[in-house]
N, C-alpha and C positions, 0 to 999 in steps of 0.2 A: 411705193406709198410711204410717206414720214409718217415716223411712228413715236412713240413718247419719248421712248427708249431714246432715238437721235437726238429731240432737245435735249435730255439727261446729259449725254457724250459731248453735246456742245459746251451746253452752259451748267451744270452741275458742277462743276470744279469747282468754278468762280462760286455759285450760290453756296457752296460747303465754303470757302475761303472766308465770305461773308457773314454767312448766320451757324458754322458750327458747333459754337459754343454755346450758344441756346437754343441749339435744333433737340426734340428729344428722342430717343434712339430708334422709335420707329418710323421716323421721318431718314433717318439716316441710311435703316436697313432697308425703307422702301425705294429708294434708289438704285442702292447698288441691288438690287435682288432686280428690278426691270431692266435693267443694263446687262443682266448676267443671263436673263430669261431666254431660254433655248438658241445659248450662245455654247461656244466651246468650252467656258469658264464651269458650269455645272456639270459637265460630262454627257454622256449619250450612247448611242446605241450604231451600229452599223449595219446597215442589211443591202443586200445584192438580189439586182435584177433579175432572175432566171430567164428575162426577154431578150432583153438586151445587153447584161452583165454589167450594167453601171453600180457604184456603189453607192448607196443612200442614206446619209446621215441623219440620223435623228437628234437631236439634243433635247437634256430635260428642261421642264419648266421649274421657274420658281418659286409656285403655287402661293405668292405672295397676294393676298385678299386684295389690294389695290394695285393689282397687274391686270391691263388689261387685254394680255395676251391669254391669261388664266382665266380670264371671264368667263366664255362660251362652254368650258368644257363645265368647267362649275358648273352651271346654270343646269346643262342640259343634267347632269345626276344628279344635283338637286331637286330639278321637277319631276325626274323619272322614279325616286324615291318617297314623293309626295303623291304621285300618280293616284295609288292605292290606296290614301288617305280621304280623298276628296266624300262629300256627302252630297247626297241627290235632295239637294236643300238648295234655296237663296241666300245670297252672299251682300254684305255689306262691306264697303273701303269705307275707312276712316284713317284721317289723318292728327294729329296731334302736334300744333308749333308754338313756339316758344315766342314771346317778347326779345325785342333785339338786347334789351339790358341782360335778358337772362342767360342770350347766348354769348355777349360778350366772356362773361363767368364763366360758362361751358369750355370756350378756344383755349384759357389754361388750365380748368379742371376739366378735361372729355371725361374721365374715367366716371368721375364722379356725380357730373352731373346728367349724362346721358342716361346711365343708370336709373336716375331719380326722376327722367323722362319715360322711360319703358314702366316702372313700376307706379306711377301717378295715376298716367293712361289707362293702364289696365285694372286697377282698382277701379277709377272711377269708375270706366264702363262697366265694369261686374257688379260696382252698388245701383246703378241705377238699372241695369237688365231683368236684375233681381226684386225688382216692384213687379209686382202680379200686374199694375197699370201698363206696363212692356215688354218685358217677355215673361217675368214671373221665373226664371232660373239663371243657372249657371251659363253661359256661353265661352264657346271656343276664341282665342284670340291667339293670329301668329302677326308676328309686329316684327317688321325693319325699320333697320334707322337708316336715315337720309341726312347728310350736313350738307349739300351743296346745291345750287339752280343751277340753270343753264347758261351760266357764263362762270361759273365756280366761284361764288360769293361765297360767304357762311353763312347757312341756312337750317340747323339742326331739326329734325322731324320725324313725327313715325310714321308708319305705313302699317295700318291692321287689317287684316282679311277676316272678316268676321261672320260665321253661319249664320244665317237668320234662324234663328230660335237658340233655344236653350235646355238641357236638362234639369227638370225639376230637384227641389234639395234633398228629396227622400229616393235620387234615382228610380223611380216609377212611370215618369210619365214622360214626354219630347215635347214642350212648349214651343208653339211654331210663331214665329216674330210675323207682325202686319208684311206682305212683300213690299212694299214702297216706306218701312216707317221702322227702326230698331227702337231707338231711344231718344228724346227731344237733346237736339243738339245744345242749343243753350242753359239747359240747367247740366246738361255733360259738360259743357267747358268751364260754365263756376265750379263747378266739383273739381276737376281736372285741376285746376288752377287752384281752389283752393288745399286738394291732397297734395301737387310740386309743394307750396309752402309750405306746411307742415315737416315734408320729408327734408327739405332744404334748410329750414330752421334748426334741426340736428346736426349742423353740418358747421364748420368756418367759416364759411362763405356767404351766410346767408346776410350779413350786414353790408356786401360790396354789392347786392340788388337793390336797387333805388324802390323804397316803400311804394311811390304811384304805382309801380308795377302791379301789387295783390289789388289796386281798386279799379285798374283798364281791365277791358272784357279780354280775354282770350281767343286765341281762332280755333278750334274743330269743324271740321269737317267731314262729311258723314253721305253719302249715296249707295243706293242696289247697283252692286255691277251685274257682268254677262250670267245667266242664268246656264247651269250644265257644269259636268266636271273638266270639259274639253275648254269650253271658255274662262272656267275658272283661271286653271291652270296655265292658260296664254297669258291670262290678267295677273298670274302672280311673276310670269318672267319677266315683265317689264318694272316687276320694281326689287326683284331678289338677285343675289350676287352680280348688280351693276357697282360698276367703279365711277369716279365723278367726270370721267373723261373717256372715252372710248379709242381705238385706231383712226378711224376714218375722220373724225371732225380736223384734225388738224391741216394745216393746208402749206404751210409756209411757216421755214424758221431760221432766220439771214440779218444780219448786220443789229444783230442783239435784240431782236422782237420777232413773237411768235404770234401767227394768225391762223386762231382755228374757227367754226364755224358751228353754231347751234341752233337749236328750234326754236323762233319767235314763237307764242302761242297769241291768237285774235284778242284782241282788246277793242274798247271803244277807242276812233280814231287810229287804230293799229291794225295791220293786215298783221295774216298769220305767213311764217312761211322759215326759209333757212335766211341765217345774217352770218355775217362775218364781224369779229372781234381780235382787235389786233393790239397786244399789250407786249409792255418789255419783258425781257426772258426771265429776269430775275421776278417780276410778280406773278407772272404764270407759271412760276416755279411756287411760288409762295401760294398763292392760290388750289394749287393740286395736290402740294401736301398738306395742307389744313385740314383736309376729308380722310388724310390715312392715320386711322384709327390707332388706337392704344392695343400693344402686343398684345394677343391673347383675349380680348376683347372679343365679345360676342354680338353682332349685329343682327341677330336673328334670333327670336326668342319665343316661347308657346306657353299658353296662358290657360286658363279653365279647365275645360275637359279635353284640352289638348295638350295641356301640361306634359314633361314625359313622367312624373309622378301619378298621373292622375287614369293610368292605363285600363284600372276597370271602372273608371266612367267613361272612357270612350268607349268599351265593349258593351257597355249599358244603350250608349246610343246607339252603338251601329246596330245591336239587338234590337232597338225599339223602332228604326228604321227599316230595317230589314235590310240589313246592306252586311254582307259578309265580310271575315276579318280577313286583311290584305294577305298573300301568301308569303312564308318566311324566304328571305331572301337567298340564293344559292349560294352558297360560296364561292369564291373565285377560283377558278381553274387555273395555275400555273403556266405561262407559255411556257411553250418548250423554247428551249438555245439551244441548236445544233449547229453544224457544221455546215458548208457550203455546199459543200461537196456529198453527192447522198453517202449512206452505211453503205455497210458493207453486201449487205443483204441486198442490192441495189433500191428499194424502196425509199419512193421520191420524198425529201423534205416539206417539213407543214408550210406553209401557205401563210405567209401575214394578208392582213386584212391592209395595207400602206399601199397609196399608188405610187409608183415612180414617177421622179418627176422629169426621167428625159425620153421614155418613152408612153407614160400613162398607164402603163400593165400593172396590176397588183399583184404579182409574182413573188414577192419577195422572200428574203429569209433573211433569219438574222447571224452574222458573219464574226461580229465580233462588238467587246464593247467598253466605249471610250472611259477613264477614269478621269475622275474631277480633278482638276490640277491643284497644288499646295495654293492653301493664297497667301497674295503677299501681306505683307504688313504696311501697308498704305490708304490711303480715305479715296485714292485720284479715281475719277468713274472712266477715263477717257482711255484709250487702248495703248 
């Protein structure tokens, strides 16, 4: 299977030859960290078959947020962390997008302006929740940002998972939101829209957005999703630690153009279904880094009484719920490194949890363990 990683090793020289010098450096590091991703360059581990006595190389990842070799594992201890969180309530998706003038702004301020996209969103929806006409309280908000559609344009947006209801402002009571209805989407998107400007007029920037902008309506986007904490929880993996491109879409990458393949969705006049899109390497280079994010940058953010400041109104709801508090997490237990060969005592070596991959037994143990090699002092991605 071609993986990102191979377009990187093809054509990534050339795009670094090209745009280096105003590439910014997490564009720089997110390259070579997917090229290096559970390669021999990070180092690893070695363990042996006790079936068949093959040896099994492990190599680390490079838990770089726009890997999407790092994706799946993310994903899965991030939901398994949230598990415990979830409330036996209705849920509301909401979306929050920008004017294309505003995102143009956004592509060379990210830091700046995504920012003032996560904190607009969640005011407005907190002022308007907080009319007795809606929920009459506070509510929870977990918000991701999204820059990209399904052919990796620039598309910056939030994604909020929101309980239906709210905790009252005297913590006393659990205001339960209509199930089909939070808050009127149109006076949320003038608010929305009008709290961006305000936060944005503070800023430098705010004279390189074209004034029509504050007088065109804004889009939010507002629906009840799956009801239960199991379908919550499916409904929040498909929009938390996704990268803008995955392993499997791509198909082909030969004679300077790369052809990967995404999800039409059904339109008027348009079937829904998979396409194929087939661009030169250098803008499908340009394209996939526009989505990797500013170092250190937070794409995932908790708002209300999900704040991590705001810990005894969440025990206020779960109390008023009747939903007990999740249990403190164990600690992790240290594997053991031992040796191939048992003690002395003859008792047999722990047991990884890894299958082999030339016989399929999970036998294994671990043997020995690879160290990260010096790097060199060069920009080249290619071997």
């Amino acid at each position: 299977m071609l993986e990102l990683a191979d377009v990187l090793r093809l054509y990534g020289d050339d795009y670094l030859a090209r745009f280096a010098a105003r590439m910014p450096p997490s564009h720089r590091k997110a390259m070579a960290d997917l090229v290096a991703c559970r390669t021999g360059a990070l180092g690893g581990h070695v363990y042996r078959c006790t079936d068949c006595g093959h040896d099994v190389y492990e190599y680390h990842s490079c838990r770089n947020s726009a890997c999407p070799k790092c994706n799946g594992r993310r994903r899965e201890e991030w939901l398994e962390d949230r598990r415990a969180e979830m409330l036996p309530v209705p849920y509301f998706h909401m979306v929050f997008t920008v004017p294309r003038e505003v995102a143009d702004v956004a592509r060379s301020h990210q830091r700046l302006v995504y920012g003032i996209l996560f904190q607009a969103g969640a005011e407005a929806l907190q002022t308007l929740a907080a009319d007795p006409r809606y929920v009459g309280g506070r509510v929870g908000i977990l918000a991701v940002l999204h820059t990209w559609t399904r052919t990796l344009t620039f598309h910056p947006h939030v994604h909020c998972l929101v309980p239906g209801g709210g905790l009252a402002a005297d913590d006393s009571a659990w205001r339960p939101a209509r199930p089909s209805f939070l808050v009127p989407v149109k006076a949320l998107s003038k608010l929305f829209r009008g709290r961006f400007q305000d936060l944005l007029r503070r800023t430098d920037v705010y004279d390189r957005v074209p004034a029509i902008v504050w007088k065109r309506p804004w889009v939010v986007y507002s629906k009840p999703t799956i009801h239960g904490s199991d379908g919550v929880l499916d409904y929040l993996g498909r929009y938390v630690c996704r990268v803008a491109l995955g392993q499997r879409p791509i198909v082909s990458a030969s004679d300077g153009r790369v052809c990967f393949t995404y999800l039409q969705r059904a339109a008027p006049g348009r079937s829904a279904g998979r396409r194929q899109m087939t661009l030169p390497a250098q803008e499908f280079l340009r394209r996939f880094l526009q989505h990797v994010l500013p170092e250190s940058f937070i794409k995932v953010r908790y708002y209300g009484f999900w704040a991590p400041a705001c810990k005894r109104r969440m025990r206020a709801v779960r109390d008023l719920l009747g939903v007990d508090d999740p249990p403190a997490a164990p600690l992790p237990e240290p594997s053991p490194k031992v040796p191939a060969e048992p003690a002395d005592d003859h008792s047999p070596p722990p047991v990884d949890t890894r299958r082999c991959r030339h016989c399929g037994g999970n036998h294994l143990v671990w043997t020995a363990e690879l160290p990260r090699p010096r790097p060199l002092r060069t920009r080249c991605l290619s071997p």
